[in-house]
PDB file of N, CA, C and O in Angstrom:
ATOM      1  N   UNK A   1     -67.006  13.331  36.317  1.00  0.00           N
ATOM      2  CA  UNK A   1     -65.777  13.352  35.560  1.00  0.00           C
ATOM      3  C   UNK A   1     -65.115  11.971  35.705  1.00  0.00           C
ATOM      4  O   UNK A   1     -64.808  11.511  36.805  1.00  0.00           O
ATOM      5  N   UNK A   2     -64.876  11.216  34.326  1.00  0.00           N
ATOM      6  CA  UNK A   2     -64.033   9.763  34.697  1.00  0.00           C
ATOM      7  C   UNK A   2     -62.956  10.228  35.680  1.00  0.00           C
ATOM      8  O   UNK A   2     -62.644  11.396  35.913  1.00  0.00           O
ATOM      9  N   UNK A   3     -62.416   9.061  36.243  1.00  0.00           N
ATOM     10  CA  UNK A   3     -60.864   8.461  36.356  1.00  0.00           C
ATOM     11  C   UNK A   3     -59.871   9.247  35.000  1.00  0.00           C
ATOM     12  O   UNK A   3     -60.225   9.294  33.822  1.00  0.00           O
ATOM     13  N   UNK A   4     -58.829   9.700  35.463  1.00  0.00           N
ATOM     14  CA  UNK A   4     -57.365   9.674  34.528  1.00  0.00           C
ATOM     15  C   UNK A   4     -57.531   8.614  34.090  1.00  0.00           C
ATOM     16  O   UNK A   4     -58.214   7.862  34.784  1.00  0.00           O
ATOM     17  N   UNK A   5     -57.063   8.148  32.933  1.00  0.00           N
ATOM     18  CA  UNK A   5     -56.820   6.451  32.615  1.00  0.00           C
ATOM     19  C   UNK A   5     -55.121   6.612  32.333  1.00  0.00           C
ATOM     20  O   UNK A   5     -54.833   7.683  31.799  1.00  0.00           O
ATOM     21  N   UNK A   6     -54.166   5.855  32.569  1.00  0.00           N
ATOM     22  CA  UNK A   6     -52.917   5.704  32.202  1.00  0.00           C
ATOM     23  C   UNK A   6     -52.473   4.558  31.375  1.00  0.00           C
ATOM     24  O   UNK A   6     -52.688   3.433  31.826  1.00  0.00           O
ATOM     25  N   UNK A   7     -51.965   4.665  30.388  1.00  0.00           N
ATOM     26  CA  UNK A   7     -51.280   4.463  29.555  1.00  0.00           C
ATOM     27  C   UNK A   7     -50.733   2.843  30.028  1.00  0.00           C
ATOM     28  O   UNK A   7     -50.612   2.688  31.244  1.00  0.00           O
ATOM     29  N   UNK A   8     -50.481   1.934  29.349  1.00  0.00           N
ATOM     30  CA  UNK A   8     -50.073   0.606  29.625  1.00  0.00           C
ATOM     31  C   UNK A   8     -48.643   0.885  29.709  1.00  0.00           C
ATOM     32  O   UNK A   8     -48.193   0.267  30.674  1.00  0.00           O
ATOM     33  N   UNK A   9     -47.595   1.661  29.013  1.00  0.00           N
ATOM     34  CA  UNK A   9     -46.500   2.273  28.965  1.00  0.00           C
ATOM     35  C   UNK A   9     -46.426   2.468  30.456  1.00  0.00           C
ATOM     36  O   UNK A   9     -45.973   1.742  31.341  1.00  0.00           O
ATOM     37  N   UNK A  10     -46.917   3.484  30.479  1.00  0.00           N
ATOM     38  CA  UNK A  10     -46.978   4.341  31.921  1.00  0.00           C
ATOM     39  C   UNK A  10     -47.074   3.553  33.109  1.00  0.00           C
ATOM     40  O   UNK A  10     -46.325   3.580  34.086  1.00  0.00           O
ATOM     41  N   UNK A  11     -48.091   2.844  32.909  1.00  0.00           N
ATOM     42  CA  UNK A  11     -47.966   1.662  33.822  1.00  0.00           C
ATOM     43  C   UNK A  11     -47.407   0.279  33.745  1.00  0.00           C
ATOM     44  O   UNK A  11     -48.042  -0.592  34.338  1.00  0.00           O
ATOM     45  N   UNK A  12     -46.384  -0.041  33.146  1.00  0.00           N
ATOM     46  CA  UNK A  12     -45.114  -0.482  32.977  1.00  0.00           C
ATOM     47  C   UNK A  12     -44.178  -0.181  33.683  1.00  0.00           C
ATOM     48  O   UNK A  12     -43.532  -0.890  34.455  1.00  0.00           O
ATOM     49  N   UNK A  13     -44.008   1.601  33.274  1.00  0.00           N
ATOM     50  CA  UNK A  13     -42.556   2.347  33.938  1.00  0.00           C
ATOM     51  C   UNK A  13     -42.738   2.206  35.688  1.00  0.00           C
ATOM     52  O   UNK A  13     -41.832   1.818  36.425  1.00  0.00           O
ATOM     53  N   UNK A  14     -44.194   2.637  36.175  1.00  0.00           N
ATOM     54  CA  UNK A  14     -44.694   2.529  37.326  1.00  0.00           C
ATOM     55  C   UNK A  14     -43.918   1.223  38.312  1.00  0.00           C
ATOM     56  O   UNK A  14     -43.388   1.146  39.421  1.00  0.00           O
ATOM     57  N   UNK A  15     -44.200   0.362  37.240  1.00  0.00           N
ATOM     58  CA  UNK A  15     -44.031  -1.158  37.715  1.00  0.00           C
ATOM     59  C   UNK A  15     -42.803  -1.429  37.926  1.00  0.00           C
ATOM     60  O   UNK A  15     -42.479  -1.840  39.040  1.00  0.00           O
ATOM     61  N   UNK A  16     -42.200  -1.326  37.289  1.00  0.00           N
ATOM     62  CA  UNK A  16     -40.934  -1.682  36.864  1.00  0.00           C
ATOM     63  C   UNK A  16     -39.886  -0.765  37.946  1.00  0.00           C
ATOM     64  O   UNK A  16     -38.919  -1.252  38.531  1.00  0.00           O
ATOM     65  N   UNK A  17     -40.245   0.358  38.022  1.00  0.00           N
ATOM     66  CA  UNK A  17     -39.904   1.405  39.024  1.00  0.00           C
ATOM     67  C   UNK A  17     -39.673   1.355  40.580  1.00  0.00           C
ATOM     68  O   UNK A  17     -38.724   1.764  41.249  1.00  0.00           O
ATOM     69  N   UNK A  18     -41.361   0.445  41.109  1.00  0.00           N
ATOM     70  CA  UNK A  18     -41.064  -0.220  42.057  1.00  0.00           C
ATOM     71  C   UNK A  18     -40.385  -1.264  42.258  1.00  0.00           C
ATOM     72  O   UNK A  18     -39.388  -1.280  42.981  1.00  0.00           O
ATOM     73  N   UNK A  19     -40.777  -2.117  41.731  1.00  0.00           N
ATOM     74  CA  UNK A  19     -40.242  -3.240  41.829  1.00  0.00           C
ATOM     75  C   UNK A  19     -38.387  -3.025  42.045  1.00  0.00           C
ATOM     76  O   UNK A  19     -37.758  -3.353  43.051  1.00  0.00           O
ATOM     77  N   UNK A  20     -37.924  -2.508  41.021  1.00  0.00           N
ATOM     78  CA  UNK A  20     -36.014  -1.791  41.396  1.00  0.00           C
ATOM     79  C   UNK A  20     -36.267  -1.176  42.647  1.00  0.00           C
ATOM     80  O   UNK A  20     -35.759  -1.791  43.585  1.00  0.00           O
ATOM     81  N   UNK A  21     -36.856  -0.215  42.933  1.00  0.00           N
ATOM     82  CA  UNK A  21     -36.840  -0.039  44.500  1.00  0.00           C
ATOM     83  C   UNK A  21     -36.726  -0.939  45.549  1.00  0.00           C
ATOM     84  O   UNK A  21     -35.989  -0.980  46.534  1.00  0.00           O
ATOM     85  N   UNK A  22     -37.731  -1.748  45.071  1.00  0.00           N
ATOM     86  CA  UNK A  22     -37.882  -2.772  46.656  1.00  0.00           C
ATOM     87  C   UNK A  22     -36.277  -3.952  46.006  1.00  0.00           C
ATOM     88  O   UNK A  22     -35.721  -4.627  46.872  1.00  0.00           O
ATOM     89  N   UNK A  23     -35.854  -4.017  44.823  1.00  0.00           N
ATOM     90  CA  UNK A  23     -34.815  -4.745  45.360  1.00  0.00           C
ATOM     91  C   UNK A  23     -33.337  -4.153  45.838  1.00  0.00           C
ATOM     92  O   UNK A  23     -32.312  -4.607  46.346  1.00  0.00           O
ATOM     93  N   UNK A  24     -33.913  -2.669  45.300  1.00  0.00           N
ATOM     94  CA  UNK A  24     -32.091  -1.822  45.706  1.00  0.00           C
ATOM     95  C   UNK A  24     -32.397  -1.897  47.382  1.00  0.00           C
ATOM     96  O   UNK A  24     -31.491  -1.681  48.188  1.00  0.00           O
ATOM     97  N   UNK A  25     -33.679  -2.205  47.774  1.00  0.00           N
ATOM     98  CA  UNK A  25     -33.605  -1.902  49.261  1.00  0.00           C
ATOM     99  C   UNK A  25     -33.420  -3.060  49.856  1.00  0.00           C
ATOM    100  O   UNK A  25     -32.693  -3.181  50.841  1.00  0.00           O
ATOM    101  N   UNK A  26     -34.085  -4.054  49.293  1.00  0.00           N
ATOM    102  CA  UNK A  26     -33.143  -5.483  49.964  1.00  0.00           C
ATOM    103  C   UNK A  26     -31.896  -6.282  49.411  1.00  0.00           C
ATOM    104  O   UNK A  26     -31.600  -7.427  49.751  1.00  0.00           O
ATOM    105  N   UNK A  27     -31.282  -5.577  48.596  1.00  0.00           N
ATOM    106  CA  UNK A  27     -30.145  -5.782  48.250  1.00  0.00           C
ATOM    107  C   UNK A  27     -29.140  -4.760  49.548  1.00  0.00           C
ATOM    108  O   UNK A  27     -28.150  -5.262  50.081  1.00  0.00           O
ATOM    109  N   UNK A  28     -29.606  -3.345  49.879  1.00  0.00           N
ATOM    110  CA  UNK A  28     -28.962  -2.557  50.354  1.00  0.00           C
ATOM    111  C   UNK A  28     -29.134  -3.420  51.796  1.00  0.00           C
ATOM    112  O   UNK A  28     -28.091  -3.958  52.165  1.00  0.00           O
ATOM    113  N   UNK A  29     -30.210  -3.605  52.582  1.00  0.00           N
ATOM    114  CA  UNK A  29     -30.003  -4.559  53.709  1.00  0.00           C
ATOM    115  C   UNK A  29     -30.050  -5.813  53.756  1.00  0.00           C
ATOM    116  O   UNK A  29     -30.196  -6.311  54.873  1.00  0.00           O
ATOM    117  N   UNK A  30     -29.969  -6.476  52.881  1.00  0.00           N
ATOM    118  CA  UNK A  30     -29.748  -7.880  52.725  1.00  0.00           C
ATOM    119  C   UNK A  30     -28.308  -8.162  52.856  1.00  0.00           C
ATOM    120  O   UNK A  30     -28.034  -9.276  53.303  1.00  0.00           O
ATOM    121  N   UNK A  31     -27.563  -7.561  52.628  1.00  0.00           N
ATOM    122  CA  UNK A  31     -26.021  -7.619  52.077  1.00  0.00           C
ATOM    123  C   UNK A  31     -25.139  -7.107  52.906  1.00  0.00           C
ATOM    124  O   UNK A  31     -25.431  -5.929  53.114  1.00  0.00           O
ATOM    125  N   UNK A  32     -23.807  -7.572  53.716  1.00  0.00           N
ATOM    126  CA  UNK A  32     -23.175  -6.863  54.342  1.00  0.00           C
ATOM    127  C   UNK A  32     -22.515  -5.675  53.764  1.00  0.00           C
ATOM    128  O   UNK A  32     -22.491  -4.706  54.524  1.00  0.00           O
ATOM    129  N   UNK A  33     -21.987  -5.519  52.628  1.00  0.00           N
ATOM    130  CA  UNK A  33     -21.456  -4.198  52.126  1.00  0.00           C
ATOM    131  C   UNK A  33     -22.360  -3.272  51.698  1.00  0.00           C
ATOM    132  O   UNK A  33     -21.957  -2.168  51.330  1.00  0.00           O
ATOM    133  N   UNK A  34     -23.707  -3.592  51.686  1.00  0.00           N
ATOM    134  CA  UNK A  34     -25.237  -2.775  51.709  1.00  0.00           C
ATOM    135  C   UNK A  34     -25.026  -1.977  53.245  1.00  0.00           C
ATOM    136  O   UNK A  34     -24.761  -0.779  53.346  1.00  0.00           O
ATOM    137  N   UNK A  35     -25.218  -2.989  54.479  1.00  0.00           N
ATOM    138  CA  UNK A  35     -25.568  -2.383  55.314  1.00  0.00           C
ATOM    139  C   UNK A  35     -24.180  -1.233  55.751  1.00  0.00           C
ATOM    140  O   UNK A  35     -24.263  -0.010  55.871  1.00  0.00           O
ATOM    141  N   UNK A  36     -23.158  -1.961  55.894  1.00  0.00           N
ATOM    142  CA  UNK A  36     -21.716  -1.041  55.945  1.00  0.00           C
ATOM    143  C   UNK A  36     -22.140   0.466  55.191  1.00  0.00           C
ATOM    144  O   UNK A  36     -22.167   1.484  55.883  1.00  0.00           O
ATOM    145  N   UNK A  37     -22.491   0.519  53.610  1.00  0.00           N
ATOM    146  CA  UNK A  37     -22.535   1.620  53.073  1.00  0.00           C
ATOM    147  C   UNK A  37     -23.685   2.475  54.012  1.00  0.00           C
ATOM    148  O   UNK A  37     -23.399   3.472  54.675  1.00  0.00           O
ATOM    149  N   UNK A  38     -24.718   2.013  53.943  1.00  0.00           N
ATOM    150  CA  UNK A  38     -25.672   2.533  54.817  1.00  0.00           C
ATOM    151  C   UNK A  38     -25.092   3.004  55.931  1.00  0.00           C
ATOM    152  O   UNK A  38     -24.742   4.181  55.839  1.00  0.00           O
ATOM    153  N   UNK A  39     -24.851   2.414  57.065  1.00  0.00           N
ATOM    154  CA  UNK A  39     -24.465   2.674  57.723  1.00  0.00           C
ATOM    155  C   UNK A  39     -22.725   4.016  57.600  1.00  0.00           C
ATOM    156  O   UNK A  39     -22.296   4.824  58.424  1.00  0.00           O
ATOM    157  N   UNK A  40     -22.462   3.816  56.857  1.00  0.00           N
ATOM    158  CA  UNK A  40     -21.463   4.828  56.671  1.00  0.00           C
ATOM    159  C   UNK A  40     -22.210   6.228  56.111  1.00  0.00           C
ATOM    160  O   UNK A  40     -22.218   7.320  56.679  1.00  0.00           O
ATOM    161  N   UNK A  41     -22.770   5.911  54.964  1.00  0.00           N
ATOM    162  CA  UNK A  41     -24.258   7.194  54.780  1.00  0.00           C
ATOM    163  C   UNK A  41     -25.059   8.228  55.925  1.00  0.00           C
ATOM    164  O   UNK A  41     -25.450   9.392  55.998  1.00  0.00           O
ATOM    165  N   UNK A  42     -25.020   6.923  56.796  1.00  0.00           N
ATOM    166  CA  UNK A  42     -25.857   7.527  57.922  1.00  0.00           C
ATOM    167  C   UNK A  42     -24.942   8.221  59.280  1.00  0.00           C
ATOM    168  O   UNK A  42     -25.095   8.966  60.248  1.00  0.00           O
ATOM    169  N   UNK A  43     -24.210   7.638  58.786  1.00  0.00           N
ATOM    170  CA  UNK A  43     -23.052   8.391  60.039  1.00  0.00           C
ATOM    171  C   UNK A  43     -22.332   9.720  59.668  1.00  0.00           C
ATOM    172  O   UNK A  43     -21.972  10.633  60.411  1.00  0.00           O
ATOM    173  N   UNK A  44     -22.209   9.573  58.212  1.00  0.00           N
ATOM    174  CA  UNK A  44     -21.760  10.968  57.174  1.00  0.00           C
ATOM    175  C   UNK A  44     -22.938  12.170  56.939  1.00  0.00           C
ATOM    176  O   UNK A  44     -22.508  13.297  56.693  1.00  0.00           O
ATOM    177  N   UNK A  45     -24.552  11.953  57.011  1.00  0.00           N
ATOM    178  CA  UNK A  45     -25.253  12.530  57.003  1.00  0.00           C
ATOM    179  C   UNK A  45     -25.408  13.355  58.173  1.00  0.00           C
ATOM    180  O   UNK A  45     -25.532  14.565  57.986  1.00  0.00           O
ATOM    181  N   UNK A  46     -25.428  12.667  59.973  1.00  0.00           N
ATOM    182  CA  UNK A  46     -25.274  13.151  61.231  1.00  0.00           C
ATOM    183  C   UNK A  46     -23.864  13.828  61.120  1.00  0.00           C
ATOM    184  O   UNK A  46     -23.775  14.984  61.536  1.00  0.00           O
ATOM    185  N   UNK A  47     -22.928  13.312  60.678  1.00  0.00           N
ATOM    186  CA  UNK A  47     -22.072  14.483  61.437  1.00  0.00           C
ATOM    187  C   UNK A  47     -22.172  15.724  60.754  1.00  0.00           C
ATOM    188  O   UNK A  47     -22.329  16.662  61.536  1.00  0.00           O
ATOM    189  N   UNK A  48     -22.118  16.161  59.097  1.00  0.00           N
ATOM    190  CA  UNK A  48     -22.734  16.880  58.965  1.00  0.00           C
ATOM    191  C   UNK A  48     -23.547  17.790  58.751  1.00  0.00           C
ATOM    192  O   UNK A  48     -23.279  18.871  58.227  1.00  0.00           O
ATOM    193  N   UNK A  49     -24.945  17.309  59.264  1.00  0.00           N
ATOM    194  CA  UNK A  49     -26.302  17.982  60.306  1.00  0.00           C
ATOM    195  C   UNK A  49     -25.511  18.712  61.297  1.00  0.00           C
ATOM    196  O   UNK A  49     -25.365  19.934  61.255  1.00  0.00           O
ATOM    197  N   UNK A  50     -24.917  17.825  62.337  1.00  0.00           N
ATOM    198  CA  UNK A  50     -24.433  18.656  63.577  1.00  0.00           C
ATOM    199  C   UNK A  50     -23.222  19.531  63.469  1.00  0.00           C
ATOM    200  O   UNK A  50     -22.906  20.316  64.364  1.00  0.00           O
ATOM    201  N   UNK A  51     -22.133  19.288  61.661  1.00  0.00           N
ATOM    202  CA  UNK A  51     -21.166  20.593  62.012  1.00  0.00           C
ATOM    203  C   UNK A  51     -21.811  21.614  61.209  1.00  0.00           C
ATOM    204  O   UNK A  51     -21.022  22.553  61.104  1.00  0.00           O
ATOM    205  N   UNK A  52     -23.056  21.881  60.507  1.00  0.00           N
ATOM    206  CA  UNK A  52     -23.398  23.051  59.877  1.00  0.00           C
ATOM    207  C   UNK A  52     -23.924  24.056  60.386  1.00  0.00           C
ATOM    208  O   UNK A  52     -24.943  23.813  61.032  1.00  0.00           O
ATOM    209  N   UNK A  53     -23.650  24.963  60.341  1.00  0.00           N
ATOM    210  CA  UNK A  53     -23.983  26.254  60.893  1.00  0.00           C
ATOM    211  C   UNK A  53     -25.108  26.958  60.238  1.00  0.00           C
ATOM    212  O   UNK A  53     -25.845  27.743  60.835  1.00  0.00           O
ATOM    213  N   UNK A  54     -25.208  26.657  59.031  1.00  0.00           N
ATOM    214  CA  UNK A  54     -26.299  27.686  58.004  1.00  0.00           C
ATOM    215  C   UNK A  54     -27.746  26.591  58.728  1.00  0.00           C
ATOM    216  O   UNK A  54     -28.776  27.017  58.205  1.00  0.00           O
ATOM    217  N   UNK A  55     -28.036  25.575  59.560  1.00  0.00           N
ATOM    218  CA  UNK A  55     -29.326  24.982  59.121  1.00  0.00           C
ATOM    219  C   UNK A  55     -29.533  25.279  60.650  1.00  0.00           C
ATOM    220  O   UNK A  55     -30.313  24.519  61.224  1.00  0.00           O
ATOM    221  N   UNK A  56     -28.822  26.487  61.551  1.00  0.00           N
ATOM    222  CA  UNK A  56     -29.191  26.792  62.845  1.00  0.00           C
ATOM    223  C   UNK A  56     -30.431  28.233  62.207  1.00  0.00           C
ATOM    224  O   UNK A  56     -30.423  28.745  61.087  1.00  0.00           O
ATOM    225  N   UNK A  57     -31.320  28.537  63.318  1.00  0.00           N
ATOM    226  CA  UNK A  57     -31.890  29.832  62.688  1.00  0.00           C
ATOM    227  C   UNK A  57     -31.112  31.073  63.223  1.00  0.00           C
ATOM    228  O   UNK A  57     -30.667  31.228  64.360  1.00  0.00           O
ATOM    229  N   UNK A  58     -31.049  31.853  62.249  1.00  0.00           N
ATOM    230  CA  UNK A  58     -30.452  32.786  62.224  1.00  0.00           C
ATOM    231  C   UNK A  58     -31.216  34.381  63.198  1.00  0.00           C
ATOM    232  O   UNK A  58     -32.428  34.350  63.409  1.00  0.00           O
ATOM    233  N   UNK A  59     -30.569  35.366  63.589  1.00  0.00           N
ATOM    234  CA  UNK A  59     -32.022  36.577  64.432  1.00  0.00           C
ATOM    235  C   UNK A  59     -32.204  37.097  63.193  1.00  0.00           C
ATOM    236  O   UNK A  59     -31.579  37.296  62.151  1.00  0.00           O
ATOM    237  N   UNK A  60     -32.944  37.202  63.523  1.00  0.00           N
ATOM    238  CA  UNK A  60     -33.203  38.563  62.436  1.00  0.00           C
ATOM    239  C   UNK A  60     -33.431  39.989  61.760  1.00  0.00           C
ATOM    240  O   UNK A  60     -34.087  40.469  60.835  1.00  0.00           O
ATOM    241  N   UNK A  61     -31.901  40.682  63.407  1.00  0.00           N
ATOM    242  CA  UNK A  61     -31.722  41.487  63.407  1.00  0.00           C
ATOM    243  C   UNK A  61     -30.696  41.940  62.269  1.00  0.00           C
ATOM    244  O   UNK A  61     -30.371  43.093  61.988  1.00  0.00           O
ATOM    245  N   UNK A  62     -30.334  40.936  61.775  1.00  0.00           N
ATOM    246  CA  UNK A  62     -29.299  41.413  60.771  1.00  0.00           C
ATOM    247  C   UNK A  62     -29.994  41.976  59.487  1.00  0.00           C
ATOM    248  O   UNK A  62     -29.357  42.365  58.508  1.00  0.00           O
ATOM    249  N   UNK A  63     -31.396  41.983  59.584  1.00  0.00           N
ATOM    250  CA  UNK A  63     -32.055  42.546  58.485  1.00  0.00           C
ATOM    251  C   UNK A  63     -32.789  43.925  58.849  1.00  0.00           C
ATOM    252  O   UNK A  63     -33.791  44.390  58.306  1.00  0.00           O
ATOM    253  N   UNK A  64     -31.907  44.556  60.091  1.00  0.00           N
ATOM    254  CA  UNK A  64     -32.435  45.851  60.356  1.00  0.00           C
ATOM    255  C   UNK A  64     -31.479  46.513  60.071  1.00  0.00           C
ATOM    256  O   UNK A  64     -30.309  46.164  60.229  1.00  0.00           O
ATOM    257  N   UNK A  65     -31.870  47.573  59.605  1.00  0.00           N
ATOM    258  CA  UNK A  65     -30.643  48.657  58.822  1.00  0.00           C
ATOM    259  C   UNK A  65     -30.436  49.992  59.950  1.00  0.00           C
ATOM    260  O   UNK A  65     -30.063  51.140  59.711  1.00  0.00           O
ATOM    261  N   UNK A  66     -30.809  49.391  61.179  1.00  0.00           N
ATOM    262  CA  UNK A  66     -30.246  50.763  62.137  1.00  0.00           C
ATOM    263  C   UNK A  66     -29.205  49.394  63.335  1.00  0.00           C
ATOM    264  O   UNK A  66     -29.297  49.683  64.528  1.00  0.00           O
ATOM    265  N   UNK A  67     -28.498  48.328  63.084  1.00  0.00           N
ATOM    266  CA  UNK A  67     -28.077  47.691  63.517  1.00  0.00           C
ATOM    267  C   UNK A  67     -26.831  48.055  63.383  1.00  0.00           C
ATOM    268  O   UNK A  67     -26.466  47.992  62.209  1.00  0.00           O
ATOM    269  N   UNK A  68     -25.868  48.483  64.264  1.00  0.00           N
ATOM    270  CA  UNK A  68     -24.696  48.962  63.672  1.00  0.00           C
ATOM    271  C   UNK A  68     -23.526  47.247  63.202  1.00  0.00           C
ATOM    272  O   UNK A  68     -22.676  47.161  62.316  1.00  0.00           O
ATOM    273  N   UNK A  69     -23.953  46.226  64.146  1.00  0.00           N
ATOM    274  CA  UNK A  69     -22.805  45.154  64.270  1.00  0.00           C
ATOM    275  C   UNK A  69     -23.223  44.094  62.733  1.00  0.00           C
ATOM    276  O   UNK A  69     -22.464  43.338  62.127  1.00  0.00           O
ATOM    277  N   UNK A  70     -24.717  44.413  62.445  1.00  0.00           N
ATOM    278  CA  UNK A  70     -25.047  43.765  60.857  1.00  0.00           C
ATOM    279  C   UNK A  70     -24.407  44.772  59.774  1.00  0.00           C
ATOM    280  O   UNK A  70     -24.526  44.421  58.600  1.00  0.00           O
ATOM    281  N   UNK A  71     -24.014  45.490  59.930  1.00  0.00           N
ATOM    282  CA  UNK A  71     -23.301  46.258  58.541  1.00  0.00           C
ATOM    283  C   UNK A  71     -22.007  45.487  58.292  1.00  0.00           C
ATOM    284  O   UNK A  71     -21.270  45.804  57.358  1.00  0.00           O
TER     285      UNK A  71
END
């Protein structure tokens, strides 16, 4: 069975796609108000991870129906 072949289009968008990546990423650490945002991103993401309650696991007694304190 050939190779897929893609489209010169397609591999354009490909191109073009990366390429904006790798400069939003050295624009984002190249730059002091890059790294600040980042760094504010990353400090807003940890805190909350650590204040959410739904991404602890839950028992899973609350899915027994002779549990009187899950009703």
């Amino acid at each position: 069975m050939p190779p897929m072949q893609t489209s010169p289009l397609h591999r354009l968008y490909q191109v073009s796609g990366i390429i904006a990546a790798i400069l939003l990423a050295l624009l984002f650490a190249g730059t002091a108000p890059g790294r600040t945002m980042l760094a504010w991103i990353y400090l807003q993401s940890t805190e909350t991870i650590t204040s959410a309650t739904h991404l602890r696991s839950s028992a899973l007694d609350r899915f027994d129906p002779t549990c009187p304190q899950c009703m």
